[in-house]
VMD Tcl script that builds the backbone (N, CA, C; Angstrom):
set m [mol new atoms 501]
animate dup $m
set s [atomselect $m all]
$s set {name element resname resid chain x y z} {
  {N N UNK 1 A -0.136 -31.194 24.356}
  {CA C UNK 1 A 0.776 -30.728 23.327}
  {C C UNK 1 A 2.204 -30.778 23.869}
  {N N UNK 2 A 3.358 -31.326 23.125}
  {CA C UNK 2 A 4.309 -31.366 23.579}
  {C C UNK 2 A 5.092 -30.092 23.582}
  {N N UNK 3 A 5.630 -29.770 24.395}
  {CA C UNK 3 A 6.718 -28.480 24.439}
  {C C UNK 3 A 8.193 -28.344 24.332}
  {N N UNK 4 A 8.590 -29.612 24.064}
  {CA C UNK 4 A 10.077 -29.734 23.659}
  {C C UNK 4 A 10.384 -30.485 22.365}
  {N N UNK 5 A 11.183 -29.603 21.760}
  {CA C UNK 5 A 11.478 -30.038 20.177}
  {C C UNK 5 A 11.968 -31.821 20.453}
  {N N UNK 6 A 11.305 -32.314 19.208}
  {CA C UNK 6 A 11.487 -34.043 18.610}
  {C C UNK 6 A 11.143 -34.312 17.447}
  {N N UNK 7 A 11.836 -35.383 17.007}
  {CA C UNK 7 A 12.300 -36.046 15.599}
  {C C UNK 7 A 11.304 -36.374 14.770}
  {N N UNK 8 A 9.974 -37.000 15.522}
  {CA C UNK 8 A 9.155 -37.767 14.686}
  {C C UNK 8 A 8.995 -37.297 13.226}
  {N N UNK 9 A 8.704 -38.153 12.603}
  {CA C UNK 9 A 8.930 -38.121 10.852}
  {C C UNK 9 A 7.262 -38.339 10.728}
  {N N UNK 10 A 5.889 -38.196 11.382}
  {CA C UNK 10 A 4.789 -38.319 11.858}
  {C C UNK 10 A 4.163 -37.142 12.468}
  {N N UNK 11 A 4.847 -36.180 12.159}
  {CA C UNK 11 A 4.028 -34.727 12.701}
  {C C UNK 11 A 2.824 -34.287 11.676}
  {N N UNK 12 A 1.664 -34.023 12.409}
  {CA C UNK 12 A 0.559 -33.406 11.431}
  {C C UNK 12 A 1.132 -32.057 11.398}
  {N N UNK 13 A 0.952 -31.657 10.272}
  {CA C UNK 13 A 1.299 -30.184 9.605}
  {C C UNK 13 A -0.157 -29.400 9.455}
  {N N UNK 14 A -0.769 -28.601 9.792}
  {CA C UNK 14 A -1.797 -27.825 9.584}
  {C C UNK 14 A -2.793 -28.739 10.172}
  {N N UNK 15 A -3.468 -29.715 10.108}
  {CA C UNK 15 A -4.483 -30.635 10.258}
  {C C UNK 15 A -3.937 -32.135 10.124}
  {N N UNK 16 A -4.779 -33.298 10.892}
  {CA C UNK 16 A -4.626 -34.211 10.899}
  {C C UNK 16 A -4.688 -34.730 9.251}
  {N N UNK 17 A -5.278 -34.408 8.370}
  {CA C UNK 17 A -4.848 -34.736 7.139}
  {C C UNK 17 A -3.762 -34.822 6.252}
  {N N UNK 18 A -3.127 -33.699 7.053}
  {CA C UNK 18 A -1.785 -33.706 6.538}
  {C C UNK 18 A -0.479 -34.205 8.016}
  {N N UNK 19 A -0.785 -35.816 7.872}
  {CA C UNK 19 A 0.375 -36.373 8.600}
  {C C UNK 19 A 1.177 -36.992 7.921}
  {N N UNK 20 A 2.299 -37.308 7.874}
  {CA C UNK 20 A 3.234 -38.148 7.278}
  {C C UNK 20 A 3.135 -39.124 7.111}
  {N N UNK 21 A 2.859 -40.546 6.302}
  {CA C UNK 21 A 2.849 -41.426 6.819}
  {C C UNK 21 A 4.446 -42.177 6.514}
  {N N UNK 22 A 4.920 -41.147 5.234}
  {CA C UNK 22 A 6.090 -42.136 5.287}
  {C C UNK 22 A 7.462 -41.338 5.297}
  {N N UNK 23 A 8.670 -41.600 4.987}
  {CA C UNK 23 A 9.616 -40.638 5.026}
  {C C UNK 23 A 9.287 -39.359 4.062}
  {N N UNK 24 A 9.444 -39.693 2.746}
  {CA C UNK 24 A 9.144 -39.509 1.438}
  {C C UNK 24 A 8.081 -38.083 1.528}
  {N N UNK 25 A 6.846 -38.781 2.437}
  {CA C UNK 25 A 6.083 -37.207 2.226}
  {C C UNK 25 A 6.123 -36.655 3.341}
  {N N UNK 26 A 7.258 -36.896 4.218}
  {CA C UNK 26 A 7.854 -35.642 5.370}
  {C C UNK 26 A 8.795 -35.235 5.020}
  {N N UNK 27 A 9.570 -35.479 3.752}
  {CA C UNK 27 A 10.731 -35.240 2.996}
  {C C UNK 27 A 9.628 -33.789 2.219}
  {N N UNK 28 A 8.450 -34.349 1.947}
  {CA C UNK 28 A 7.737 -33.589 1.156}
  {C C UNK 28 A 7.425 -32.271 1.922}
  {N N UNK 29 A 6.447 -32.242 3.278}
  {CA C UNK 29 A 6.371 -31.692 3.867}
  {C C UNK 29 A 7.492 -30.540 3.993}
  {N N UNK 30 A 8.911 -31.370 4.352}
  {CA C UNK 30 A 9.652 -29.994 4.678}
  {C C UNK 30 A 9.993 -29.398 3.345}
  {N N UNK 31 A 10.001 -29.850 2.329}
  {CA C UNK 31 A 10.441 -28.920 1.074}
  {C C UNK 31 A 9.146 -28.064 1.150}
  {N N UNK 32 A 7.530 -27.844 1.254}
  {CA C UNK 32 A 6.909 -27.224 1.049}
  {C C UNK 32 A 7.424 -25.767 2.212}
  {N N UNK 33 A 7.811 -26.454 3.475}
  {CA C UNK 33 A 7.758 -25.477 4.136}
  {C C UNK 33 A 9.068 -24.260 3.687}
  {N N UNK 34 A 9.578 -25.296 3.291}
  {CA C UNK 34 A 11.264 -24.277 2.009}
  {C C UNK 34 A 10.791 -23.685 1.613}
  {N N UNK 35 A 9.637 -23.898 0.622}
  {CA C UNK 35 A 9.311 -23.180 -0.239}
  {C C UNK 35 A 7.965 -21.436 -0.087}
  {N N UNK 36 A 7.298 -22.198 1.252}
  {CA C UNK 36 A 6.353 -21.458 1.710}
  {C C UNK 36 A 7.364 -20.060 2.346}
  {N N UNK 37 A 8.439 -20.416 3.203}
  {CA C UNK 37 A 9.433 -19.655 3.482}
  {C C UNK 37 A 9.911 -18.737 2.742}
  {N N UNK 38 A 10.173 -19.213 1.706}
  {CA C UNK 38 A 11.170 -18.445 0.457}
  {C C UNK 38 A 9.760 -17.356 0.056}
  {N N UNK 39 A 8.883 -17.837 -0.455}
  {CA C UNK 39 A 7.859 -17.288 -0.864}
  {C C UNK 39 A 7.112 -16.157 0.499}
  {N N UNK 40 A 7.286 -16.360 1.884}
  {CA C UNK 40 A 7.637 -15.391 2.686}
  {C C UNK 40 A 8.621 -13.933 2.591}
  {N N UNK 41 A 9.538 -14.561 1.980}
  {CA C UNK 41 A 10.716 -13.742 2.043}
  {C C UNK 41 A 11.084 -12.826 0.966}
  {N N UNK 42 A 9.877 -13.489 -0.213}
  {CA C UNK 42 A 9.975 -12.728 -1.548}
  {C C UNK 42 A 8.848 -11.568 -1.476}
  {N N UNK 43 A 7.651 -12.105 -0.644}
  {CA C UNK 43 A 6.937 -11.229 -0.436}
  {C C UNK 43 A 6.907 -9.741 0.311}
  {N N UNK 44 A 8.255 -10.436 1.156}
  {CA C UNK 44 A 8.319 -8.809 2.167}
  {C C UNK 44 A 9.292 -8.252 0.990}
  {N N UNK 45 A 10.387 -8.351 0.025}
  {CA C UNK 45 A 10.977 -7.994 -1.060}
  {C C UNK 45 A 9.873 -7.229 -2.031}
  {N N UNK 46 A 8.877 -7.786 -2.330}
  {CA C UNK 46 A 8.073 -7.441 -3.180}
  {C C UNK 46 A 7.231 -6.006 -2.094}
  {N N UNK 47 A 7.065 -5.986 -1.602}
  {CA C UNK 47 A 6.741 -4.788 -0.995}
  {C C UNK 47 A 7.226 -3.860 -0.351}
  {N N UNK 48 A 8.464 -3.916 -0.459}
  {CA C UNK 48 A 9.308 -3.271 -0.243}
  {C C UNK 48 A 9.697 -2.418 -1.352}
  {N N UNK 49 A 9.607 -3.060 -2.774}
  {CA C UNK 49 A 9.991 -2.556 -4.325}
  {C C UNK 49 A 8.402 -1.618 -4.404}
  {N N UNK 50 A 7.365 -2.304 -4.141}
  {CA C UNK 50 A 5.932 -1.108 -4.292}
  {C C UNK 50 A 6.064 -0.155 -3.412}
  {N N UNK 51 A 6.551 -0.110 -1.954}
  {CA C UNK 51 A 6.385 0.826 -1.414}
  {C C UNK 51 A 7.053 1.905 -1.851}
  {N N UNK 52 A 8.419 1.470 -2.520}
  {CA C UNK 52 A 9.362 2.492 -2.966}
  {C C UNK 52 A 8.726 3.338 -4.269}
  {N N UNK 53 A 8.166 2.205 -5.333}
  {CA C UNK 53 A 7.350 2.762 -6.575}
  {C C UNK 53 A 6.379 3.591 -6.201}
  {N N UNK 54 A 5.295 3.386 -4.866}
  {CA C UNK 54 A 4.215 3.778 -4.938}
  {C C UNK 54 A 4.923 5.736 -4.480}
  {N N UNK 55 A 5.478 5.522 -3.310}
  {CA C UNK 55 A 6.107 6.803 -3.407}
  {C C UNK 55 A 6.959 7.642 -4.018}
  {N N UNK 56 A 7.822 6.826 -5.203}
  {CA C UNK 56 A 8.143 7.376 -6.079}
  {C C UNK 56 A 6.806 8.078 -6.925}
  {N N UNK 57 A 5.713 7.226 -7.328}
  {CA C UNK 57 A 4.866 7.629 -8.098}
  {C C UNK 57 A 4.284 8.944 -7.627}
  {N N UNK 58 A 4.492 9.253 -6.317}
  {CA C UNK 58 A 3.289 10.521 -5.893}
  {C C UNK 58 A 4.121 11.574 -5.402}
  {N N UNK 59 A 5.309 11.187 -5.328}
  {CA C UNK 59 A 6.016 12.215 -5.210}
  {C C UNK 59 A 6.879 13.613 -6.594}
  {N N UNK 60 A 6.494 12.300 -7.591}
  {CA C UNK 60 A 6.445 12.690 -8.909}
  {C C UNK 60 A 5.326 12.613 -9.518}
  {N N UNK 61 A 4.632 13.602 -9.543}
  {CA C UNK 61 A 3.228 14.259 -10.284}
  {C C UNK 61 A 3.218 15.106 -11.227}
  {N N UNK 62 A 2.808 14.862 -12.362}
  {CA C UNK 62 A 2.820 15.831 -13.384}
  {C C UNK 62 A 1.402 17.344 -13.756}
  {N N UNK 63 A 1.839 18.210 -13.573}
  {CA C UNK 63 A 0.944 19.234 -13.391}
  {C C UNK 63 A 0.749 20.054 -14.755}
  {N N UNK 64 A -0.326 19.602 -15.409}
  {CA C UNK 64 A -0.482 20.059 -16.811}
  {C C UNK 64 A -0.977 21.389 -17.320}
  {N N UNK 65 A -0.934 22.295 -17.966}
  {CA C UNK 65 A -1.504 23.351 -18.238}
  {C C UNK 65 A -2.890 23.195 -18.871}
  {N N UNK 66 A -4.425 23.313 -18.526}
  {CA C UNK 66 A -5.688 23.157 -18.697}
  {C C UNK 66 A -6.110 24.828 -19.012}
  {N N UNK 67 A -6.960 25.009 -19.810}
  {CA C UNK 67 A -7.226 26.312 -20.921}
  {C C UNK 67 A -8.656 26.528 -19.795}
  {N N UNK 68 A -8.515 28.309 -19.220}
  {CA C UNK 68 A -9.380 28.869 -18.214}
  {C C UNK 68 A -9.178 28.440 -17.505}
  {N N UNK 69 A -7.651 27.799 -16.832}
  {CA C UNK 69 A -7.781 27.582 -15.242}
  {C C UNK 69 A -6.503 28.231 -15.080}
  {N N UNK 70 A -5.944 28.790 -13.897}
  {CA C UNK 70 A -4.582 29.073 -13.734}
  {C C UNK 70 A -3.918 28.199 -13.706}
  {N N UNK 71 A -2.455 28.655 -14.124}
  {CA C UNK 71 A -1.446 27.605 -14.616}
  {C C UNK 71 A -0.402 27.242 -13.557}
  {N N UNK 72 A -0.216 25.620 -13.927}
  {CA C UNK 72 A 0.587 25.259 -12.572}
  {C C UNK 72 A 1.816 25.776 -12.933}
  {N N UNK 73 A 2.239 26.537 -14.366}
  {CA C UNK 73 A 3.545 26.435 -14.885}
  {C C UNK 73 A 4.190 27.735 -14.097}
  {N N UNK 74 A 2.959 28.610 -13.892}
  {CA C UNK 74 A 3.518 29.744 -13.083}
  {C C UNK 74 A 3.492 29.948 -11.516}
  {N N UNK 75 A 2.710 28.979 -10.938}
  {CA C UNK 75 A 2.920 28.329 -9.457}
  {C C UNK 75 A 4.220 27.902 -9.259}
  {N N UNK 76 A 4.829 26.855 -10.552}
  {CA C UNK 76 A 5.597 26.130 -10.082}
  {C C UNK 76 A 7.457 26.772 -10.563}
  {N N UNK 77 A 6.911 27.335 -11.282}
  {CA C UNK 77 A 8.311 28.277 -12.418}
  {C C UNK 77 A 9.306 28.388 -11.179}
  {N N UNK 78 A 8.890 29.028 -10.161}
  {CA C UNK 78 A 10.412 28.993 -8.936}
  {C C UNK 78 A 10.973 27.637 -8.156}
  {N N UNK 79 A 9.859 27.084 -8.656}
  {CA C UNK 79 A 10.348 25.364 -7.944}
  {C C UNK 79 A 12.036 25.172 -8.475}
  {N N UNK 80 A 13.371 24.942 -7.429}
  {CA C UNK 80 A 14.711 24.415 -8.106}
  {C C UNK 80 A 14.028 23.181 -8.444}
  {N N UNK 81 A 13.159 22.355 -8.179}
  {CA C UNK 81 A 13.517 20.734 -8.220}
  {C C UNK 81 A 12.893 20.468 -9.245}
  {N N UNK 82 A 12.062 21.221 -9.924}
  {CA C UNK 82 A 11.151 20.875 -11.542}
  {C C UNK 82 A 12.152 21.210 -12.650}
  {N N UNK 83 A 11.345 20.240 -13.732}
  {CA C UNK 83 A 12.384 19.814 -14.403}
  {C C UNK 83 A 11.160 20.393 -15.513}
  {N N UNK 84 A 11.567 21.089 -16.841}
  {CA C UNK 84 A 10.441 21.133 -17.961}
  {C C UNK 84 A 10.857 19.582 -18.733}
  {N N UNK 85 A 9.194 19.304 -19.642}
  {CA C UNK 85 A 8.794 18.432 -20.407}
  {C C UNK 85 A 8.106 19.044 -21.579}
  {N N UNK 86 A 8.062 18.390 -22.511}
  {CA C UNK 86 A 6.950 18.782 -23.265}
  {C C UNK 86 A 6.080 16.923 -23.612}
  {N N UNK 87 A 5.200 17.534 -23.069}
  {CA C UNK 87 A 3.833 16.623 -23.101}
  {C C UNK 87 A 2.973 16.349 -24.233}
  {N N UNK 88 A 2.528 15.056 -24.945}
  {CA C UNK 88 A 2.147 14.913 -25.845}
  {C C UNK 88 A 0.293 14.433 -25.401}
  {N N UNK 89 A -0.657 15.084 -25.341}
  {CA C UNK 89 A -1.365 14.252 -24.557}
  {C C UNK 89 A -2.623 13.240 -25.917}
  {N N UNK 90 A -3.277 12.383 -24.978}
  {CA C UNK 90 A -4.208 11.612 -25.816}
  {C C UNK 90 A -4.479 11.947 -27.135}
  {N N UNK 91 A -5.451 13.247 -27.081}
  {CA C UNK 91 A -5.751 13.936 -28.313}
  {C C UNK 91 A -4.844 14.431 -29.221}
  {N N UNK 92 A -2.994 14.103 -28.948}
  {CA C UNK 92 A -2.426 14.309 -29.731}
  {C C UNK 92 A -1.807 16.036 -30.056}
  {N N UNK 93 A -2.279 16.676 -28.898}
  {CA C UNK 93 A -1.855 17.772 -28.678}
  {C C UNK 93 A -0.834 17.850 -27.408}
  {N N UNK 94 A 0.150 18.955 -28.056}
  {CA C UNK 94 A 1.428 19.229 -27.082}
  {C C UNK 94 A 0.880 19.811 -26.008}
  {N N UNK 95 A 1.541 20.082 -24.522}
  {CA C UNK 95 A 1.213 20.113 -23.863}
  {C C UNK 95 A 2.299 20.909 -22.926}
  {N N UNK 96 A 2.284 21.812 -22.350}
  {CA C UNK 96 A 3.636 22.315 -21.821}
  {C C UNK 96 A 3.112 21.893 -20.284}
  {N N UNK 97 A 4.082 21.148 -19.643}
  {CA C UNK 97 A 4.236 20.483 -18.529}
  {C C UNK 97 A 5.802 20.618 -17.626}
  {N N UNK 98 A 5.522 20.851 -16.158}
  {CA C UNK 98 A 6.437 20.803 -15.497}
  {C C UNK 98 A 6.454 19.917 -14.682}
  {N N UNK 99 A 7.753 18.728 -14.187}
  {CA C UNK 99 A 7.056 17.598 -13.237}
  {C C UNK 99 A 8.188 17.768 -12.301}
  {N N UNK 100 A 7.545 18.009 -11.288}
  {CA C UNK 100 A 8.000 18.569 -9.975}
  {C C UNK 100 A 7.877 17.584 -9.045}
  {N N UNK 101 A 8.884 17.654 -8.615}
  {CA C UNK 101 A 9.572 16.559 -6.810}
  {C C UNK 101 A 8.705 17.014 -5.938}
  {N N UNK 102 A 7.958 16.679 -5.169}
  {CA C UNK 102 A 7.362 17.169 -4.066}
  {C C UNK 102 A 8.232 16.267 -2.891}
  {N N UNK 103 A 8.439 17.133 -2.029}
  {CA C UNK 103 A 8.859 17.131 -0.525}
  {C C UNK 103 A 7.622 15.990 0.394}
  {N N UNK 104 A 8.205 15.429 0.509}
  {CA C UNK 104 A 7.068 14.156 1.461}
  {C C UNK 104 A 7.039 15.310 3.161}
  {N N UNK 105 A 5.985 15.265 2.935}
  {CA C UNK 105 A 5.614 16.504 4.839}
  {C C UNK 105 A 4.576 15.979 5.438}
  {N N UNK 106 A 3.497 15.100 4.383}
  {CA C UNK 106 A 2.457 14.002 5.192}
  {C C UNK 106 A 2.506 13.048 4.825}
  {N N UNK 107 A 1.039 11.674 4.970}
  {CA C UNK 107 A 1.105 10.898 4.690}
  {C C UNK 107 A 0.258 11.304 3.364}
  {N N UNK 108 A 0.728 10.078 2.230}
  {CA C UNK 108 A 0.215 10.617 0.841}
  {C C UNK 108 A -1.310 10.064 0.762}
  {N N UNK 109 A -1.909 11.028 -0.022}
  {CA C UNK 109 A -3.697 10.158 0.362}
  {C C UNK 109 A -3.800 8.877 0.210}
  {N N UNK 110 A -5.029 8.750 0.268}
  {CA C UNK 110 A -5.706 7.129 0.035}
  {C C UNK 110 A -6.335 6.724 -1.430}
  {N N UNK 111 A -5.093 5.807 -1.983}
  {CA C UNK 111 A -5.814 5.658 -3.394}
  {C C UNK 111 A -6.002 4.414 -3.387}
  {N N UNK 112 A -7.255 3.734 -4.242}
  {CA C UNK 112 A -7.486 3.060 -4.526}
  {C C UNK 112 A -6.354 1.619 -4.841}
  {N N UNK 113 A -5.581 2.669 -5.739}
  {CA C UNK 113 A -4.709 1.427 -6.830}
  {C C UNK 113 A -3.575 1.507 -5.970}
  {N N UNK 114 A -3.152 2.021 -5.503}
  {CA C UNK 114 A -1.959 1.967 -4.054}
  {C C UNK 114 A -2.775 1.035 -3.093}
  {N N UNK 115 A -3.883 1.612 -2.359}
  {CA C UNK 115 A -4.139 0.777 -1.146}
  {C C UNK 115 A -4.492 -0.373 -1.117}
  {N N UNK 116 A -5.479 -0.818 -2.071}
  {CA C UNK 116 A -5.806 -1.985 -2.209}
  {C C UNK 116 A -4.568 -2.997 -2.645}
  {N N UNK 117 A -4.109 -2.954 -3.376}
  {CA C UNK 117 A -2.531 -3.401 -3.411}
  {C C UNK 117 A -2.032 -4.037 -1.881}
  {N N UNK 118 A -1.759 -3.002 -1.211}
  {CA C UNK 118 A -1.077 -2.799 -0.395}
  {C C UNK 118 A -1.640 -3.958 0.505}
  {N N UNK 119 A -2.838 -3.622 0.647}
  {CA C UNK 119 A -4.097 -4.446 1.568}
  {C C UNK 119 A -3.970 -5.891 1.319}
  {N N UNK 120 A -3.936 -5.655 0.360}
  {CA C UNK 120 A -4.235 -7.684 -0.446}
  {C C UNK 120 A -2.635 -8.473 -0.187}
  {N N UNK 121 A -1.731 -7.474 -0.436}
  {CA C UNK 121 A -0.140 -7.736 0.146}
  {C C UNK 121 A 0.223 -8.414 1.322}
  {N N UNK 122 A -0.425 -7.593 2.238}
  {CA C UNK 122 A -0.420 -7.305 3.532}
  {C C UNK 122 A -1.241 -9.065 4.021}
  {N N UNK 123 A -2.332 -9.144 3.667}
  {CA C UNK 123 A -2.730 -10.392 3.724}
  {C C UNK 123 A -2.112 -11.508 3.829}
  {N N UNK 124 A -2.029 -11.266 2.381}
  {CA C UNK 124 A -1.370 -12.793 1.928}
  {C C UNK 124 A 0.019 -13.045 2.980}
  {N N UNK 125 A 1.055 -11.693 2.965}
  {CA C UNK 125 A 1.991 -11.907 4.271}
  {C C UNK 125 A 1.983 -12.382 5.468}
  {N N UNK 126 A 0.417 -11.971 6.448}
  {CA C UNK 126 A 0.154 -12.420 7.537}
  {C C UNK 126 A -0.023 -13.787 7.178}
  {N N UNK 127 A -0.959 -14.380 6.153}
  {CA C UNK 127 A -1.343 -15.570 6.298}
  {C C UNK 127 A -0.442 -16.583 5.903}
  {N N UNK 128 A 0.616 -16.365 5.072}
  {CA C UNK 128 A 1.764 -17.161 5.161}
  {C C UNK 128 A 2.641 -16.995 6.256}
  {N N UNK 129 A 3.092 -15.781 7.072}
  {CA C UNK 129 A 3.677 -15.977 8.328}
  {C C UNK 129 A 2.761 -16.363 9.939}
  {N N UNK 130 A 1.711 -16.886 9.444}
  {CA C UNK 130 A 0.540 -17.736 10.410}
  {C C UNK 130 A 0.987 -19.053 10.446}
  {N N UNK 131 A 1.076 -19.257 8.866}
  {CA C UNK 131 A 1.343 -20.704 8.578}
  {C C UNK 131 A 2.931 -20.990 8.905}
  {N N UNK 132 A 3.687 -20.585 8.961}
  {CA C UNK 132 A 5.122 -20.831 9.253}
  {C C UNK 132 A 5.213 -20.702 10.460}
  {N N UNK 133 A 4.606 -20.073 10.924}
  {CA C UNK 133 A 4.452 -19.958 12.968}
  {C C UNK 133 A 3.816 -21.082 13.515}
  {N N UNK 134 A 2.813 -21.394 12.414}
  {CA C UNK 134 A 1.837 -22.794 13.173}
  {C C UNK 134 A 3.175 -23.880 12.729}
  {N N UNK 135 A 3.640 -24.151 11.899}
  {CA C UNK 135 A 4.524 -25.458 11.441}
  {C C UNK 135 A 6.005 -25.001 12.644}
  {N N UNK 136 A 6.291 -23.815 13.008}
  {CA C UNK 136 A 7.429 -24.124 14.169}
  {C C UNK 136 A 6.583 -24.552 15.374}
  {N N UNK 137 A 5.774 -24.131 15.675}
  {CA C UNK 137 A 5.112 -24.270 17.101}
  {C C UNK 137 A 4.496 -26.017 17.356}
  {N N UNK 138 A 4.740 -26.437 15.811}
  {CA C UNK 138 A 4.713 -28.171 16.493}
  {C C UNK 138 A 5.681 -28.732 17.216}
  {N N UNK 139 A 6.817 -27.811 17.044}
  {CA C UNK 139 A 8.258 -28.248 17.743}
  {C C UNK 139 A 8.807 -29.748 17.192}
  {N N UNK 140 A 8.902 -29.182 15.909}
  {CA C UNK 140 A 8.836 -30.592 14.731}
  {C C UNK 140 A 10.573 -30.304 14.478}
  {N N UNK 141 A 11.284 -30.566 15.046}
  {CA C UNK 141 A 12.812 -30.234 14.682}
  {C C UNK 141 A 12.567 -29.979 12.631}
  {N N UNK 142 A 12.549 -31.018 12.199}
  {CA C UNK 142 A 12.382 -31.005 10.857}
  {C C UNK 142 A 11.520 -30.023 10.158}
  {N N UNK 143 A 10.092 -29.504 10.784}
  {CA C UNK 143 A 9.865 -28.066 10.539}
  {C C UNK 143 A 10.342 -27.137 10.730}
  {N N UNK 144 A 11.026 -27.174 11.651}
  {CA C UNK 144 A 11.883 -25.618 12.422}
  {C C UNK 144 A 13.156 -25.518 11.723}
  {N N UNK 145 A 13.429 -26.442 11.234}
  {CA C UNK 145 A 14.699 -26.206 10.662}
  {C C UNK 145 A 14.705 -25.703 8.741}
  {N N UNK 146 A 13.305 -26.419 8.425}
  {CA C UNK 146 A 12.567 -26.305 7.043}
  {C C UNK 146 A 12.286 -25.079 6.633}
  {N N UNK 147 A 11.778 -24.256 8.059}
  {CA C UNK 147 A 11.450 -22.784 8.251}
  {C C UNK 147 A 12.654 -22.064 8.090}
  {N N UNK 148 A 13.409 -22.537 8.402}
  {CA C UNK 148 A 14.969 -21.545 8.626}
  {C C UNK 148 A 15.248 -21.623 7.449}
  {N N UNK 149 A 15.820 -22.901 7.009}
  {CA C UNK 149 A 16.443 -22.628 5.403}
  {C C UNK 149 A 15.757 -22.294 4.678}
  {N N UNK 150 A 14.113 -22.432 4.497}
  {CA C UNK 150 A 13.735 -21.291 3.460}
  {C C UNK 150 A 13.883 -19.750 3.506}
  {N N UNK 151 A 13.714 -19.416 4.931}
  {CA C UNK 151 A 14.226 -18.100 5.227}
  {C C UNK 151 A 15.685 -17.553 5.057}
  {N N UNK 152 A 16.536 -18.524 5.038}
  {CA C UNK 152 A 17.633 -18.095 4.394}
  {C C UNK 152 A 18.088 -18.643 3.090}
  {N N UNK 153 A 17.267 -19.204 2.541}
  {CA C UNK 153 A 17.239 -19.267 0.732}
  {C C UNK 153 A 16.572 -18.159 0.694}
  {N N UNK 154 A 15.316 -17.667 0.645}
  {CA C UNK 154 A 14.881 -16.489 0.598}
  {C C UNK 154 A 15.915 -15.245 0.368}
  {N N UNK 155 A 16.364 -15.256 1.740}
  {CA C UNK 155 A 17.326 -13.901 2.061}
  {C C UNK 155 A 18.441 -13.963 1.042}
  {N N UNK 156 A 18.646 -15.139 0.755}
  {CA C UNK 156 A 19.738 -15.312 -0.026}
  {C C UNK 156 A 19.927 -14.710 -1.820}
  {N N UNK 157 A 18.740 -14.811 -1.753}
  {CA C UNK 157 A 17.934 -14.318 -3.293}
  {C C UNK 157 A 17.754 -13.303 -3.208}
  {N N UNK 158 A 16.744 -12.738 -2.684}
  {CA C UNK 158 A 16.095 -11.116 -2.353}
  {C C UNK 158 A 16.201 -10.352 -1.448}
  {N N UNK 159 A 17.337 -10.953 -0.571}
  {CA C UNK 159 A 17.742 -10.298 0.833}
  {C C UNK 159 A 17.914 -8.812 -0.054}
  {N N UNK 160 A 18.675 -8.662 -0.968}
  {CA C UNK 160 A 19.375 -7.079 -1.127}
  {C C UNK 160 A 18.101 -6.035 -1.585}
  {N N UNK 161 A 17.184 -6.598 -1.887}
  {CA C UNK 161 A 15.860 -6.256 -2.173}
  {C C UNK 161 A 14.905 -5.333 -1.200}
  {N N UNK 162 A 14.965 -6.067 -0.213}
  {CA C UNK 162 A 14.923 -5.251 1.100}
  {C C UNK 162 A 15.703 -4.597 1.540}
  {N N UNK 163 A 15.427 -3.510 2.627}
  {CA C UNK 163 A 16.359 -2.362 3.167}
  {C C UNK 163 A 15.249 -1.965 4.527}
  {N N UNK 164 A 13.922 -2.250 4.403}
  {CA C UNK 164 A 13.437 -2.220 6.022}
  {C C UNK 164 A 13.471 -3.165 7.145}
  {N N UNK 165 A 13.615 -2.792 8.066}
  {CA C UNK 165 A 13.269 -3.466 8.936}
  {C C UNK 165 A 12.547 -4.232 9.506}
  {N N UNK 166 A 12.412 -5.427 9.013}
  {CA C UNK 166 A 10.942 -6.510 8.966}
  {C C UNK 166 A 11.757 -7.345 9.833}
  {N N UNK 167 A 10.929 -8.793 9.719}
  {CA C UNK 167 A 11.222 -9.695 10.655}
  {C C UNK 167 A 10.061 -11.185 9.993}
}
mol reanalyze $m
mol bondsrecalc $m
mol representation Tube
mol addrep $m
């Protein structure tokens, strides 16, 4: 394996099936890797916007008044950060509701429709930044450079999207 970046317009990309044979589909090649890039870069954006929703969502919980149980309305009546609602629910009956800020002090449980999300996210991220690691590590000047500008078309789009610290 060679270890110093070169020109050839003949680099296999993923597998020997995918070699160049002519300019045209190494012209091709590097636009995919633009695009695999960008689509890198939208993805850490895109989870960055759920992580914010998902903890918006649980940090805002609505605590309903249920007939023979004690009421969250008088648990929560000294809360400054609750706000009253009036609640219309399914059956079409009002509903007196308070929806209260909770203070983040742990990690929020394990739900289904959050984690799995998260999980399947998380995936698809590694396995496109596998594939952009395998296409620099041919030391294909024309990949490495294919990699960059999609990463900064990417950033360029959804950079403001993000606010963590990724890579």
């Amino acid at each position: 394996m060679v270890m110093t970046f070169f020109t050839s317009t003949r680099t296999p990309l993923y597998s020997t099936g995918w070699t160049p044979t002519t300019t045209g589909r190494y012209a091709g090649s590097c636009i995919f890797l633009i695009i695999l890039a960008v689509l890198f870069r939208t993805s850490l954006a895109l989870r960055q916007r759920l992580e914010l929703y998902w903890l918006d969502r649980h940090l805002n919980r609505r605590y309903v008044v249920v007939a023979g149980r004690t009421t969250e309305k008088a648990r929560v009546s000294g809360d400054a950060d609750a706000k009253s609602a009036l609640l219309v629910s399914a059956a079409g009956v009002e509903e007196d509701v308070r929806v209260v800020r909770r203070h983040l002090r742990a990690t929020p449980p394990w739900r289904l429709s959050v984690d799995l999300p998260r999980a399947l996210l998380g995936t698809v991220m590694a396995g496109i930044g596998y594939l952009l690691m395998l296409a620099v590590m041919t030391c294909n000047v024309g990949y490495f450079l294919s990699v960059l500008a999609g990463v900064f078309l990417g950033e360029l789009l959804v950079g403001r999207y993000t606010q963590m610290d990724e890579h």
